[in-house]
N, C-alpha and C positions, 0 to 999 in steps of 0.2 A: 603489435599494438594491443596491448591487455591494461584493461582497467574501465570504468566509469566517468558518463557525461549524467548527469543529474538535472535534467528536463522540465523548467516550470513548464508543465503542460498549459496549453492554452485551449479557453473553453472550444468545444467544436470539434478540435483533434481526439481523434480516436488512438489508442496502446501501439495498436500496426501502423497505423500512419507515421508515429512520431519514430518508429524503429525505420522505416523508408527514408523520411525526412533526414535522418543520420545518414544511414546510408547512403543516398543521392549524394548530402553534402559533402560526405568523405571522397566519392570517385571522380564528383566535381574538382574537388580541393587537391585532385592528383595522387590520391595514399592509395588507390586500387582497393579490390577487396576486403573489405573486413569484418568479419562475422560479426554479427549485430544482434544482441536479445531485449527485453525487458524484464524487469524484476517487479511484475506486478500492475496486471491491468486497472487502467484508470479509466470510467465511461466518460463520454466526450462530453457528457454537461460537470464533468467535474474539471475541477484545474488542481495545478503545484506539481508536488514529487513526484516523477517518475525515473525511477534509476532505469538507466539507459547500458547494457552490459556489450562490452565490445572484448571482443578475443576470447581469450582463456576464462578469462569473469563471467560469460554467458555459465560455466559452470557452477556458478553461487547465485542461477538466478531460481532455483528451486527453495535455496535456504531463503533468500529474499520473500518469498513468497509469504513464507512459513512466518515471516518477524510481525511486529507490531507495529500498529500506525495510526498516527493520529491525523486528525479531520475537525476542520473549522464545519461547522453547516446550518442553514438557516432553515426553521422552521417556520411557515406560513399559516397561520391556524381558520381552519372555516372551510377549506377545503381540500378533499381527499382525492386523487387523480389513480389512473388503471396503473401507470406505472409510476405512482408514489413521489412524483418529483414535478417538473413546469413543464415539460414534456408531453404529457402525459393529457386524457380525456376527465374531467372531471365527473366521480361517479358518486358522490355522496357530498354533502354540506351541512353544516351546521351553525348556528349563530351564539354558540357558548365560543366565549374567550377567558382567559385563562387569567391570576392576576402573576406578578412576580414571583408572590407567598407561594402561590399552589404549584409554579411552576420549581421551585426549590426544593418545595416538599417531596415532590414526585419525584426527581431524580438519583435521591439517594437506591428507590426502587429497580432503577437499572443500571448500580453498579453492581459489580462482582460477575461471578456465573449466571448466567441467565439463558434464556431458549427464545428462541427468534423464530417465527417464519421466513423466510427469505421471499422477496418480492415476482410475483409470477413472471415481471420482467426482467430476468436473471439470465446467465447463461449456464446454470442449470442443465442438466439434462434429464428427463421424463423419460423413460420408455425410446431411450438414444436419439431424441430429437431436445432442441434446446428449449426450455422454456418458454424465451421470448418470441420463437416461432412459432408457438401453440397459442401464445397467449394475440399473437397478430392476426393470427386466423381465426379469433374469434372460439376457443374452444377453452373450456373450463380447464384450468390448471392448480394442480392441489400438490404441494409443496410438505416435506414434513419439518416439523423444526426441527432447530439444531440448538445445538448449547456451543454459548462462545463467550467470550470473557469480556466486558468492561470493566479496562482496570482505573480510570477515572472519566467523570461524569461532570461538566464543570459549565455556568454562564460564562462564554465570552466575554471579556473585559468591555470593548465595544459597545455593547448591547447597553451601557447605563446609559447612550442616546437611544432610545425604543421608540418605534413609531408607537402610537399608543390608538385605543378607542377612543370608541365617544365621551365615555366617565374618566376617560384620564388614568384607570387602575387598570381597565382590562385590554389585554397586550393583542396587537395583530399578527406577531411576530416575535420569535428569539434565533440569536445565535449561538448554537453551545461549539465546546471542544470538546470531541471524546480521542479516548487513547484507548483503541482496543485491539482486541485477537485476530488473527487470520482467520477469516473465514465470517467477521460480522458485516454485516449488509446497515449500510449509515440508512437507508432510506426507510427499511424496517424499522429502526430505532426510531425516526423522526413518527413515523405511524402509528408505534405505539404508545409512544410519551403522547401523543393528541390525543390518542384514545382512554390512556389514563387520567385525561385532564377533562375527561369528557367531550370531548366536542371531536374533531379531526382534522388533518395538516399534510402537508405537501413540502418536500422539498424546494428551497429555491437556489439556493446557494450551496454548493459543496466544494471543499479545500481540502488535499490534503497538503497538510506540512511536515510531515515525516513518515517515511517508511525505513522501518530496519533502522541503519545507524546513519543514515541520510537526511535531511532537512532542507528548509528552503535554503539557507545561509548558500547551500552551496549550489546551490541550483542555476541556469542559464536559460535564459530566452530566445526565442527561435530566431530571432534577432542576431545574439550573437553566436548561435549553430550557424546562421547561414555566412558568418567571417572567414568560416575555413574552406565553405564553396570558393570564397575568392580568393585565397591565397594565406587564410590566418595560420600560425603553424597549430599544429590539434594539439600539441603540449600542452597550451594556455589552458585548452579547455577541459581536460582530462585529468579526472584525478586516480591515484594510484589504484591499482588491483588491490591492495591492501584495506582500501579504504572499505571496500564492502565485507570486512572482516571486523572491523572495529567492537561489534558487539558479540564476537567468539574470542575468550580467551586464545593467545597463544602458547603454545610448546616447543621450545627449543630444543633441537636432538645435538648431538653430537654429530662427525661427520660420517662416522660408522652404522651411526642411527639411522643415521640420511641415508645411507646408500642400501643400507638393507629394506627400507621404507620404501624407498624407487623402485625398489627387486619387488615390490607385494609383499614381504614379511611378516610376520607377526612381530615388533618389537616388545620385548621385559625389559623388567624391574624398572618401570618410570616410579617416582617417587611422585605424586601430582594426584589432586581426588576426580574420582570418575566423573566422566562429562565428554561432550564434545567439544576438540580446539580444531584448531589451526595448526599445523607442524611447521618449524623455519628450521631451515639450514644454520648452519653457524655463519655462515656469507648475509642474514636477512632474510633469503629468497624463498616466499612460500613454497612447499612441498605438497601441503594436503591438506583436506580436511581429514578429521582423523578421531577417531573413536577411543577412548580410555577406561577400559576397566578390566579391574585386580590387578593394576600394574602393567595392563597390556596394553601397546597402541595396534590399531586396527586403521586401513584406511579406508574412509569412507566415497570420500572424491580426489584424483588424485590430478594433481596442475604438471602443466608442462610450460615450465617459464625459463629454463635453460637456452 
């Protein structure tokens, strides 16, 4: 059983729960054993995408990691919390609110390459211990930046219902969409767009709707995870191993290609430009992830779906 269940996580569920929660459900639903990963931790006050990596797919869940993903999330302006979300102790406040304009203006400023702090409440690790457990015990935590990519910055459609202030211009609240890099922290972004707007803000709201080449469209509710506890067949629910490939070219070898590629090889003379694919057999059936350059394939990760 190789392939993806794609998880609207639901708020509350933690990354390892929702990997259990499969699990239970598969040994319930009588299929035995079957190796269970995630493609990318979601904290429990967020919800949506979590690809869900069962069998052989657990092996695409490091590439998963690596892709891009976008997030709905709402920023709350006036107040700033220890761990930057609703969760969290409020440690700072302010009575500047932001109007539409200024909030427009400002977000051109975090798109592209940019350097982030990461949140003390991170899992991080400091000197081999996790951030978030320095930062609950009360002990200063200093983080360095990083540089990560927003490659777009954008108002939520939604948000032209805005709760508003008192004059009617100045905002309590936005929801943007960003579509960013591996490795940017949403909760930092909402902290420092408040701080660029003057004032400061707190997560309340966080979505993601895609990660890698996954979305909600294809997503399921615990709801209907828990149909194969009772007897749903898991077909329904599962989409192919292929599908967490969709955003790596493929390479078609020949069948000689293929079997020297199983052997570990070095395959020549691909005609194809250097990059990472995906290798298939002449049958469809994934081979590999697989490395190409000056005409050489190289295997990166190698699948076993024979």
């Amino acid at each position: 059983m190789h392939g993806w269940i794609i998880l609207d996580k639901p708020y509350g569920m933690g990354s390892t729960d929702a990997v259990t929660a499969v699990k239970r459900a598969f040994r319930a639903g009588g299929h035995g054993k079957v190796k269970v990963g995630h493609g990318g931790t979601l904290d429990p006050l967020a919800t949506g995408v979590l690809p869900i990596a069962l069998g052989e797919a657990t092996k695409l869940t490091g590439q998963m990691l690596n892709g891009d993903k976008t997030y709905d999330f709402t920023i709350a302006f006036g107040v700033q919390t220890d761990t930057l979300d609703v969760e969290g102790v409020a440690v700072a406040d302010s009575d500047v609110r932001p109007t539409l304009k200024e909030i427009e203006a400002v977000l051109p400023c975090f798109t592209g390459p940019i350097e982030q702090v990461p949140p003390a409440y991170s899992a991080l690790k400091v000197d081999g211990k996790r951030a978030y457990d320095l930062a609950r015990a009360g002990e200063e935590v200093e983080l360095a930046s990083r540089a990560v990519t927003v490659h777009a910055l954008t108002i939520h459609a939604p948000s032209l219902f805005l709760r508003r202030g008192p004059d009617e211009e100045r905002i309590d609240e936005i929801t943007l969409t960003a579509h960013v890099s591996k490795g940017t922290y949403i909760r930092s972004l909402a902290r420092d767009i408040a701080q660029a707007l003057g004032t400061v803000g707190h997560v309340t709201m966080l979505r993601r709707t895609q990660a890698g080449p996954f979305t909600l469209a294809g997503a399921i509710s615990l709801d209907i995870l828990d149909q194969i506890r009772h007897g749903a067949a898991a077909e329904d629910i599962i989409l192919p191993f292929e599908a967490g490939l969709d955003d790596i070219p493929a390479l078609d070898l020949t069948p000689d290609q293929a079997r020297r590629l199983h052997m570990g090889q070095v395959v020549t003379g691909i005609a194809a430009h250097d990059g990472r694919y995906w290798a298939r057999g002449s049958d469809g059936t994934p081979l590999a992830l697989v490395s190409l350059s000056d005409h050489e394939v190289r295997v990166v990760r190698g699948f076993n779906l024979g």
